[in-house]
C-alpha positions in Angstrom: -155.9 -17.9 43.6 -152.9 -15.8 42.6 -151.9 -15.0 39.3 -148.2 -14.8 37.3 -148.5 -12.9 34.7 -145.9 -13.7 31.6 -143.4 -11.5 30.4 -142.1 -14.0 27.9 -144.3 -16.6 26.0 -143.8 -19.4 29.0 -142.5 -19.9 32.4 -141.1 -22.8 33.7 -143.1 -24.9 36.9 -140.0 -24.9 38.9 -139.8 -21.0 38.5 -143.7 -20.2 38.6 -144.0 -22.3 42.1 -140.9 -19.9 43.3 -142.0 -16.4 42.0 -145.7 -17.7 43.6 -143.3 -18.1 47.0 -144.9 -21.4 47.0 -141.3 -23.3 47.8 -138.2 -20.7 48.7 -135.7 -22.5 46.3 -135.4 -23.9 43.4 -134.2 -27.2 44.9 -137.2 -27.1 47.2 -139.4 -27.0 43.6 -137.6 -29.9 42.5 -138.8 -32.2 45.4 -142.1 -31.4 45.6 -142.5 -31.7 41.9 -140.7 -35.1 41.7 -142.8 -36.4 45.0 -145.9 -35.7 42.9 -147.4 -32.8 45.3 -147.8 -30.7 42.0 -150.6 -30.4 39.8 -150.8 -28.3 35.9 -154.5 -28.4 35.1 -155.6 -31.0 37.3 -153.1 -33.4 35.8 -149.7 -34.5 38.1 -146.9 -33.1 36.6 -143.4 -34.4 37.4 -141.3 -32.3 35.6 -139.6 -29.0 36.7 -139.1 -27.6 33.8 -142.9 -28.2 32.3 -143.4 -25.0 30.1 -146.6 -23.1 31.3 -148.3 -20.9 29.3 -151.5 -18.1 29.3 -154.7 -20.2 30.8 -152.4 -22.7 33.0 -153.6 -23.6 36.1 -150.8 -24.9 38.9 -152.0 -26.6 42.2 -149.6 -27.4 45.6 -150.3 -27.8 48.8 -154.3 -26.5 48.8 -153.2 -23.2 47.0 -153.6 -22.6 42.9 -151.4 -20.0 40.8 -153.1 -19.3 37.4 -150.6 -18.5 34.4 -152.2 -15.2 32.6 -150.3 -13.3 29.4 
């Protein structure tokens, strides 16, 4: 599992998948989230700009990115 660690007090999904090189664009985010290949905390998430925060736990395509302050 990789981790992001936060410089500010949230990132954005669209922007955690990217900076995880998960997707290579921001448009390619934006696709995978809306076709519901996305999970935050088991849940499906279908909105880019969901705010993450410390404890998060983001799930595409059989890889996991855990949000850490």
């Amino acid at each position: 599992m990789e981790t992001i660690k936060l410089r500010e007090d949230y990132i954005k999904l669209g922007q955690a998948l990217k900076a995880a090189g998960f997707v290579d664009s921001g448009v390619e985010a934006k696709l995978v989230i809306l076709d519901g290949q996305v999970k935050v905390n088991g849940e499906t998430e279908y909105q880019r700009g969901k705010k993450l925060v410390d404890g998060d736990i983001v799930s595409f395509d059989n890889k996991s990115i855990k949000i850490v302050k």
